[in-house]
DRENGU-724159 format. One line per 3 residues: number of its first residue (from 1); for each residue z, x, y of N, C-alpha, C. Coordinates in steps of 0.2 Angstrom, whole numbers. Atoms other than C-alpha are relative to their C-alpha. Example, Ala and Ser with C-alpha at 12.3 -4.5 7.8 and 13.67 -1.06 7.14 Angstrom:
<rs>
1> 0/4/-6/39/62/-22/0/4/6; -1/-4/-6/36/68/-5/3/-4/5;
</rs>
This chain:
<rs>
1> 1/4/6/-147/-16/190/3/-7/2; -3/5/1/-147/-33/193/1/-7/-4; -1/3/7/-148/-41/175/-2/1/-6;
4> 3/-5/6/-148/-37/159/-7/-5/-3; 9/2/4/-165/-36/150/2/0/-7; 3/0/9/-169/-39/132/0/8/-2;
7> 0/-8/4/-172/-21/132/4/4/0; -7/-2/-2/-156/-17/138/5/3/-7; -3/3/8/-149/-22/117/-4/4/-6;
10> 3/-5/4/-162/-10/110/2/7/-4; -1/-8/3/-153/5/107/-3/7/2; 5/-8/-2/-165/18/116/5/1/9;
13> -4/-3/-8/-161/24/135/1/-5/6; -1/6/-7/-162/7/144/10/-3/-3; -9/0/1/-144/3/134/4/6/1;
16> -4/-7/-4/-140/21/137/3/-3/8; -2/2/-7/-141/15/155/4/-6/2; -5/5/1/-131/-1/154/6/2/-2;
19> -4/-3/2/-119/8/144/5/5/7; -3/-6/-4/-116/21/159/3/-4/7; 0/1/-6/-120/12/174/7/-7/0;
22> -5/8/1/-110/-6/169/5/2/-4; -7/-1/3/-97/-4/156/4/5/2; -6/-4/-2/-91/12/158/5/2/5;
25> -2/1/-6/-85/9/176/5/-3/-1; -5/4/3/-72/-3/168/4/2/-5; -4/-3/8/-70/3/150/-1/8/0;
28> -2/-8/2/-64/21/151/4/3/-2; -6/-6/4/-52/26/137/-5/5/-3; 4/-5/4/-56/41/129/-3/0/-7;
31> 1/2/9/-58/36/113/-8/-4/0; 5/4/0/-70/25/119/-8/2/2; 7/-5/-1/-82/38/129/-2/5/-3;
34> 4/-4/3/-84/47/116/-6/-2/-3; 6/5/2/-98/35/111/-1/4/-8; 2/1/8/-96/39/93/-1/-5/-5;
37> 2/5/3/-101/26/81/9/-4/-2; -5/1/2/-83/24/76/5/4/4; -1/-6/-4/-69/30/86/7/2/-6;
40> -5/-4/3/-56/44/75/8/-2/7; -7/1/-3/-38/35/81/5/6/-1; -5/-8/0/-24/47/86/4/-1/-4;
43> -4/-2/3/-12/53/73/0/-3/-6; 1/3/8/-20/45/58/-1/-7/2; 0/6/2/-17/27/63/0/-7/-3;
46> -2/7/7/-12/13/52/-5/-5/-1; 1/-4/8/-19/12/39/-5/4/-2; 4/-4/1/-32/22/39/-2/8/7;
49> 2/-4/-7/-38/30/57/-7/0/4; 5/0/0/-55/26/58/-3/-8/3; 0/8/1/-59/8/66/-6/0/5;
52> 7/-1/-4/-77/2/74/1/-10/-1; 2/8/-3/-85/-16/78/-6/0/1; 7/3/0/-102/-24/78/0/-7/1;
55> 4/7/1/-112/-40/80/-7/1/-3; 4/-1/4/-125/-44/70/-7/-8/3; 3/5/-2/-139/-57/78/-8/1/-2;
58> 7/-3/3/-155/-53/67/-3/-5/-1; 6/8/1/-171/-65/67/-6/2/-4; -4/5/5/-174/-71/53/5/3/-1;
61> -5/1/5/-159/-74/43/0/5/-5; 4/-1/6/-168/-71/28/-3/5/0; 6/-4/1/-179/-53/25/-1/4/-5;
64> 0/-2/6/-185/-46/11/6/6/1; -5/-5/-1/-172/-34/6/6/-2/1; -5/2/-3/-159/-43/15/2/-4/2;
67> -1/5/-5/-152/-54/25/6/2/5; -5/0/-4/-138/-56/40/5/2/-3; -6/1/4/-123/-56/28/2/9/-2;
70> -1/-6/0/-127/-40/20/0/5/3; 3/-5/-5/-134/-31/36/9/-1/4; -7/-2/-5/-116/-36/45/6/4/-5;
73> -4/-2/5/-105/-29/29/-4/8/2; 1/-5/0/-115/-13/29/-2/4/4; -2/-2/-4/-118/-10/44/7/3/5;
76> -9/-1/-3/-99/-10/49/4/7/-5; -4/-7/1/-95/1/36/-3/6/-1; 2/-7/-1/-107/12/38/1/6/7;
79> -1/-4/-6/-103/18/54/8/3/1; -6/-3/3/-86/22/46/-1/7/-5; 2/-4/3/-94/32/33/-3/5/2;
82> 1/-6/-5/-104/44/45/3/2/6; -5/-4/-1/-88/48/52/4/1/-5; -2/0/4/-84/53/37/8/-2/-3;
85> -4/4/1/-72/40/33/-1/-4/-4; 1/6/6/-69/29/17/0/-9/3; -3/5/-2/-71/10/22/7/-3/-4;
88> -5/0/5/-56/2/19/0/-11/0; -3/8/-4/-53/-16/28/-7/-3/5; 7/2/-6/-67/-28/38/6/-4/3;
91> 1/6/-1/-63/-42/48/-7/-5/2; 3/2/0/-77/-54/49/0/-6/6; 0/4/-2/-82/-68/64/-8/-5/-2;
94> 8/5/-1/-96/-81/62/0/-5/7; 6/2/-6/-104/-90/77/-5/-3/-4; 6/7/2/-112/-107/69/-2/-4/5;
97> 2/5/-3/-123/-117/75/-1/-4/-1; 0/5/3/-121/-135/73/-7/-2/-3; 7/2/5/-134/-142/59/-1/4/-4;
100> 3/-4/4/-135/-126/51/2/0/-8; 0/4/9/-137/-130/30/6/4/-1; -6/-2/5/-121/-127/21/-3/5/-6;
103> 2/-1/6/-133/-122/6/-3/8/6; 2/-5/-4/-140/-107/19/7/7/0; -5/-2/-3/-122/-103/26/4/5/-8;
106> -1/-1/7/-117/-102/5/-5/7/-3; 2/-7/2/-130/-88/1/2/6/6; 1/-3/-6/-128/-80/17/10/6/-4;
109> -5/-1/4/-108/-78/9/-1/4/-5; 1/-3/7/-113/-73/-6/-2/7/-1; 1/-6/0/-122/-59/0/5/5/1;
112> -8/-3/-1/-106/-53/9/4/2/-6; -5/-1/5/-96/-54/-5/-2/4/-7; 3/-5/5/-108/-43/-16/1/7/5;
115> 0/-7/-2/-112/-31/-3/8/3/1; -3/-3/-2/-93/-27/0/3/3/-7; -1/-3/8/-91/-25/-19/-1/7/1;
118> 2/-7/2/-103/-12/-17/1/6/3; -3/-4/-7/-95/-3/-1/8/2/-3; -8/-2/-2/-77/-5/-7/4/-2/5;
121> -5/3/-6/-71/-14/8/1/-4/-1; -1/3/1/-62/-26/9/0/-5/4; 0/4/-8/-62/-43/22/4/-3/0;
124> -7/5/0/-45/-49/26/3/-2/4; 0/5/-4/-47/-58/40/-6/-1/5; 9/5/0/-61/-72/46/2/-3/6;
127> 0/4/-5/-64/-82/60/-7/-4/0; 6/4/0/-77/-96/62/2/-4/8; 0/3/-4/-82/-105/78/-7/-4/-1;
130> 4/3/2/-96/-119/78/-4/-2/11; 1/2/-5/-108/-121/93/-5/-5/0; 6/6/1/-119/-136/99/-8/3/-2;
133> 9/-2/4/-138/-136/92/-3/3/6; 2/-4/-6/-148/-125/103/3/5/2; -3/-4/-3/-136/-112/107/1/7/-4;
136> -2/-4/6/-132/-100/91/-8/3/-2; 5/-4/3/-150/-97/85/2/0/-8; 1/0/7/-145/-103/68/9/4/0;
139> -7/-3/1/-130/-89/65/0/6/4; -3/-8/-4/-121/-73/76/6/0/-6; -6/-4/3/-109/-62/63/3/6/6;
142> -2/-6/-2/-97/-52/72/5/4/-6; -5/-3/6/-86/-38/61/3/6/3; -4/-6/-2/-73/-24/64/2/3/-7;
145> -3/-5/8/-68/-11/50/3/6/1; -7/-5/2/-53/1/47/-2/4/-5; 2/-3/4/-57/16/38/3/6/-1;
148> -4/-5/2/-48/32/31/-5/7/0; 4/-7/-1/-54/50/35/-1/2/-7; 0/-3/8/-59/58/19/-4/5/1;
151> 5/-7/-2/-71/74/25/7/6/0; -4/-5/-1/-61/90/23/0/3/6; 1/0/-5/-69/94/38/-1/-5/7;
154> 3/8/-5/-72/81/55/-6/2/0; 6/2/-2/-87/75/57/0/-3/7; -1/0/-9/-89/80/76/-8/4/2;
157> 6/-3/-5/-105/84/87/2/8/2; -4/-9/-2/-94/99/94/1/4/-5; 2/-4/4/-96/106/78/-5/4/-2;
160> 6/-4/3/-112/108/76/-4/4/5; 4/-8/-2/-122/126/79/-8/0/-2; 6/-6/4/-138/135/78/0/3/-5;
163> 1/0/10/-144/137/60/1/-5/-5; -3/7/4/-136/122/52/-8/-4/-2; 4/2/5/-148/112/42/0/-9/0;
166> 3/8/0/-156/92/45/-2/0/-6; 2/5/6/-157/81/33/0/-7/1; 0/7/0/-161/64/29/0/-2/-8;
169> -1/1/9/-157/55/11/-7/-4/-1; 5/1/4/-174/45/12/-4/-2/4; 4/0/-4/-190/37/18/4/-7/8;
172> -4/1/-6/-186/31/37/-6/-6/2; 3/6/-4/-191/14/46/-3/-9/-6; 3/5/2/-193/3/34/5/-10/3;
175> -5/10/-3/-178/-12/42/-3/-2/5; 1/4/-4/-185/-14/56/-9/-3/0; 5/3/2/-203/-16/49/-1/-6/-4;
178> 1/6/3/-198/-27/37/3/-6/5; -3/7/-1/-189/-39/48/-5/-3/6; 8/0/-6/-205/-37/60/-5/-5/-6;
181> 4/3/6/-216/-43/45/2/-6/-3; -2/8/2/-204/-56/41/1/-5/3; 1/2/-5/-206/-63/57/-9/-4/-1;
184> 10/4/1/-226/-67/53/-4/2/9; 3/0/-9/-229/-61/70/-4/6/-1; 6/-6/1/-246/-50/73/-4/-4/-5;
187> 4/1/6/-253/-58/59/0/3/-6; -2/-3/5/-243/-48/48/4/-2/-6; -5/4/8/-237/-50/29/0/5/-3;
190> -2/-5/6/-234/-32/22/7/-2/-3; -6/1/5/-222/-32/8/5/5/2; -5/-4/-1/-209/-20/15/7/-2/0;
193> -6/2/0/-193/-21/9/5/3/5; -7/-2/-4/-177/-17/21/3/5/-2; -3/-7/4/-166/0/15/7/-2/1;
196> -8/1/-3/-151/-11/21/7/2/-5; -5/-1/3/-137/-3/11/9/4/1; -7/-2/-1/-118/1/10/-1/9/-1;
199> 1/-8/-1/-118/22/14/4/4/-4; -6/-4/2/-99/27/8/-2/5/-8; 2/-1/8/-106/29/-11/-3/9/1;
202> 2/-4/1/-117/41/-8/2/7/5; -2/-5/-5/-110/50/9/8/3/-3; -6/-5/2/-94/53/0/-1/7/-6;
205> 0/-5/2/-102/65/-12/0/8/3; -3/-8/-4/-101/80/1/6/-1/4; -4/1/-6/-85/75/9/5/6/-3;
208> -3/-9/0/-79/94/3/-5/6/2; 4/-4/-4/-94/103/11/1/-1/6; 1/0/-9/-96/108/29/-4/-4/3;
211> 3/5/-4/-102/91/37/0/0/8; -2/2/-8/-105/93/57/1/-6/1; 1/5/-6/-112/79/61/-3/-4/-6;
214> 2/4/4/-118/63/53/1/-5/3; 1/5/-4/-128/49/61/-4/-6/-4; 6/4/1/-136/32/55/-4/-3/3;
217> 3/2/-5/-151/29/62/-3/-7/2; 3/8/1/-151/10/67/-6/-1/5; 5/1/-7/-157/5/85/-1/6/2;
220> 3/-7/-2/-169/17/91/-2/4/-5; 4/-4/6/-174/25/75/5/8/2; 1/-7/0/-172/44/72/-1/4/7;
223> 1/-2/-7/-179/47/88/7/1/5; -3/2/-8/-164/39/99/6/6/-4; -4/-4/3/-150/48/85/-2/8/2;
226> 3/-7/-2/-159/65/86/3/3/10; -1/-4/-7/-159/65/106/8/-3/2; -8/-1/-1/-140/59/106/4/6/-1;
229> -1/-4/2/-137/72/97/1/7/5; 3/-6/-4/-145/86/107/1/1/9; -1/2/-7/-141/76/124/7/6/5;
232> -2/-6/-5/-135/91/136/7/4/-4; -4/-3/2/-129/102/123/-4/6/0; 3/-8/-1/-132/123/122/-3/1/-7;
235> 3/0/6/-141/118/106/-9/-5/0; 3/4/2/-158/110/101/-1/-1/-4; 4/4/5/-167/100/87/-7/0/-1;
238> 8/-1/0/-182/105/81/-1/-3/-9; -2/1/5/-188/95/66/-7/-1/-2; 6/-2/2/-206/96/55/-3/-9/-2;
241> 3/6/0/-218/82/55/-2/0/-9; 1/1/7/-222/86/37/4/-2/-5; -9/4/6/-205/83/30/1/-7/2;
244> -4/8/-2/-202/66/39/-4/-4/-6; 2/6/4/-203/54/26/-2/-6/1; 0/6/-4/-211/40/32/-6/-5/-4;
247> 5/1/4/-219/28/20/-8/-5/3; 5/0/-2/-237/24/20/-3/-8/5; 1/9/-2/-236/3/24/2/0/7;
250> -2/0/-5/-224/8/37/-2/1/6; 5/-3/-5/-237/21/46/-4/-4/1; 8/5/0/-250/8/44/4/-7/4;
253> -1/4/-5/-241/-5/54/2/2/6; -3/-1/-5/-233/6/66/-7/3/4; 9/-1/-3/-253/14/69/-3/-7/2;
256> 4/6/-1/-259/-5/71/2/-3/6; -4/2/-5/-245/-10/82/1/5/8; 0/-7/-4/-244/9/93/7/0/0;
259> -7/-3/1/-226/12/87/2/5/-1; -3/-5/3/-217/27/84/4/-2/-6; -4/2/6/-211/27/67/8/4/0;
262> -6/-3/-2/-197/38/74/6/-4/4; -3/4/-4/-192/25/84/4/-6/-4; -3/7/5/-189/10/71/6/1/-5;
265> -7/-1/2/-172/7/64/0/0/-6; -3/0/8/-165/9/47/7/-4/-1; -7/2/2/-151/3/38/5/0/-3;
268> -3/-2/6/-148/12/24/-1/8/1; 0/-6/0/-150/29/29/5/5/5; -4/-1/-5/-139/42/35/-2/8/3;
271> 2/-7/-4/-145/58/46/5/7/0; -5/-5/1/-135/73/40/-1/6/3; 1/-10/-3/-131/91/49/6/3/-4;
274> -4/-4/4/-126/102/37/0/6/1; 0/-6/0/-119/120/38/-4/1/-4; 3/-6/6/-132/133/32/3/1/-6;
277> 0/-4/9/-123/140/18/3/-6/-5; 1/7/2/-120/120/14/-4/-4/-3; 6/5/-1/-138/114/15/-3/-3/-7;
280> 2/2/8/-142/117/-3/4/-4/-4; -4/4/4/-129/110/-11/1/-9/3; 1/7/2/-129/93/-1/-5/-3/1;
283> 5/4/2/-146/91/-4/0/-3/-6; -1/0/7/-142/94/-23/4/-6/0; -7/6/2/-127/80/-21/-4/-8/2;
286> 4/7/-3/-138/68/-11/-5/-3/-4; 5/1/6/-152/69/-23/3/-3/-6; -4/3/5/-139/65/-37/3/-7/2;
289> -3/5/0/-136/49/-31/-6/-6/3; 3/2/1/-146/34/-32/-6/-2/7; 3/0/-4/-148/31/-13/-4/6/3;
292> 3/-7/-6/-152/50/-8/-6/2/-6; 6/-3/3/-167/53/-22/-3/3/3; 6/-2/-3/-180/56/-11/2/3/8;
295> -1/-1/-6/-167/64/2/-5/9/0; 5/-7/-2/-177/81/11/4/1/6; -1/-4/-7/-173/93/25/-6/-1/3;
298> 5/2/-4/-182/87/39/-1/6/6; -1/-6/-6/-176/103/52/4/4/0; -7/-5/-1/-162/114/58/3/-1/7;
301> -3/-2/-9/-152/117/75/-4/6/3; 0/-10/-4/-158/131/86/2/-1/5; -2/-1/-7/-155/140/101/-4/-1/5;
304> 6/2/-5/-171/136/109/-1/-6/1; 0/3/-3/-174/123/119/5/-6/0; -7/4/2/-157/117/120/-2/-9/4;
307> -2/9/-3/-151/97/125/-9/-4/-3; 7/6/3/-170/92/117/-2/2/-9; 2/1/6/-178/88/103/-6/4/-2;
310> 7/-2/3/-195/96/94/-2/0/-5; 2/2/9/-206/91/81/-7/4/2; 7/-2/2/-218/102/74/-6/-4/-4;
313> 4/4/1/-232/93/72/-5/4/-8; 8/0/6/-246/93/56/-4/6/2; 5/-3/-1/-258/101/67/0/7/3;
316> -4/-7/-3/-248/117/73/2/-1/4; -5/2/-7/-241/109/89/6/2/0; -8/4/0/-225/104/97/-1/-5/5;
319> 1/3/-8/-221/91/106/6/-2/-1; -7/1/0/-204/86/112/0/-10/-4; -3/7/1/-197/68/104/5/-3/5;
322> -7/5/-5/-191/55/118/3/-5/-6; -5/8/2/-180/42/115/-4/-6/0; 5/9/-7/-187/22/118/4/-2/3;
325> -3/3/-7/-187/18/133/5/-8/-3; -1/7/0/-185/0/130/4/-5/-6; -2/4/8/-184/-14/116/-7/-1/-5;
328> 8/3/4/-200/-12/102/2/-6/-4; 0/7/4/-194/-24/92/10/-2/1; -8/3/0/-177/-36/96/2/-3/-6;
331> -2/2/6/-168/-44/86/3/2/-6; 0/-3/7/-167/-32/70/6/2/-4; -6/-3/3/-149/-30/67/7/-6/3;
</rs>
């Protein structure tokens, strides 16, 4: 490898490979190879136990649904909360670029200061740098967040078995199509709004059931989550094309474009594996809350074709689910 590519930043198997070949050669504490969204600090850790980090570089600013502001707050603390962790604490960095409107910067703020309301986190401590015009792209958000275990259970990959029960709280891909759309690229103008929201509300209703595992599926979609999941363990992932929830604006640009809608990111959703004699009850918890209405079981774990993924298809198929390769759409987060 002799530089990184754009599709490097995507989230599918080319950042997998960056990841492996580049960083980890340098960066190897344990905490850190266990590539979970957030890493579980030893012995509880003060104040909470639970601490992760993001950057946020999303084009436009502005998307239906959203914008940068709310997408760097809930992102950070969502990958606290599918380690079933309360958020507690953010830090917040901005990266401006010289000229950018005060009156932009001010809504952008604003969002922040809603979306943590609505997570419960709080941000107590900031940092701004400013860069020459041409250099930022407008705004980069970076953030860190502190967050308190709260699962009776861990939420650990090495937990989960054959039989256990896949689920999703709702319909999938709609972030990365909205901020494709709101881009005006292709000659596209569907009205899709973004799913970008804070998770803890609604993930903490099963934090007294058996939760293996719990992913949200940003870069890479469903797809890349799934096959992390399942990546060279004595289990597989089989999961039914007729449950996937996937709304009808979103197929229709993803057919027009030749995307996998498995592949495109979310921002509000969180990908649960739940014990068998659990499955019922946090579907009943998910459903009861305003984010998981329209949550469904989408599969199961089994013992057959361990370390992959499979989706039964519509037409009585199978066919295994890759990861993406590359970058279908940059930018999106």
């Amino acid at each position: 490898m002799d530089k990184v590519l754009l599709a490097h930043g995507g989230g599918g198997s080319k950042s997998a490979e960056l990841t492996r070949l580049v960083f980890q050669r340098f960066l190897r504490d344990p905490l850190l190879l266990a590539m979970d969204d957030a890493a579980v600090l030893p012995g509880g850790g003060p104040p909470g136990g639970v601490f992760t980090t993001d950057s946020f570089v999303v084009k436009p600013l502005f998307f239906p649904g959203g914008d940068i502001g709310r997408l760097a707050v809930c992102g950070t603390v969502n990958d606290m909360a599918v380690m079933g962790a309360e958020p507690l604490y953010l830090s917040i960095g901005f990266i401006i670029e010289e000229g950018f409107p005060v009156t932009a910067l001010e809504k952008i703020l604003a969002s922040i200061a809603r979306a943590c309301r609505e997570s419960g986190a709080r941000i107590v401590c900031a940092d701004t740098k400013v860069v020459e015009k041409g250099k930022a792209d407008g705004l980069f958000i970076n953030t860190s967040g502190i967050g308190r275990p709260a699962f009776k259970k861990p939420v650990s990959a090495a937990r989960v078995r054959p039989g256990d029960v896949v689920l999703i709280n709702g319909p999938i891909g709609m972030h990365g199509i909205s901020v494709l759309t709101a881009r005006g690229e292709f000659g596209l103008r569907a009205s899709i709004r973004s799913d970008v929201a804070p998770l803890w509300g609604l993930v903490k209703t099963c934090r007294a059931l058996d939760i293996p595992f719990m992913r949200d599926p940003t870069r890479g979609g469903l797809a890349q989550t799934l096959n992390e999941l399942a990546q060279a363990k004595r289990f597989g992932v089989r999961i039914e094309e007729s449950e996937l929830p996937i709304p009808k604006k979103v197929a229709a640009v993803c057919d027009l474009l030749g995307f996998d809608p498995l592949h495109v990111a979310n921002e509000g959703k969180v990908l649960m594996v739940a014990a068998r004699r659990d499955a019922d009850k946090a579907l009943r918890l998910l459903r009861g809350h305003p984010l998981g209405r329209r949550a469904r079981v989408i599969g199961a774990i089994t013992a057959e074709n361990p370390g992959c993924v499979v989706m039964a298809t519509k037409a009585g198929s199978e066919r295994i689910v890759m990861p993406p390769v590359g970058e279908i759409l940059p930018r999106i987060c």
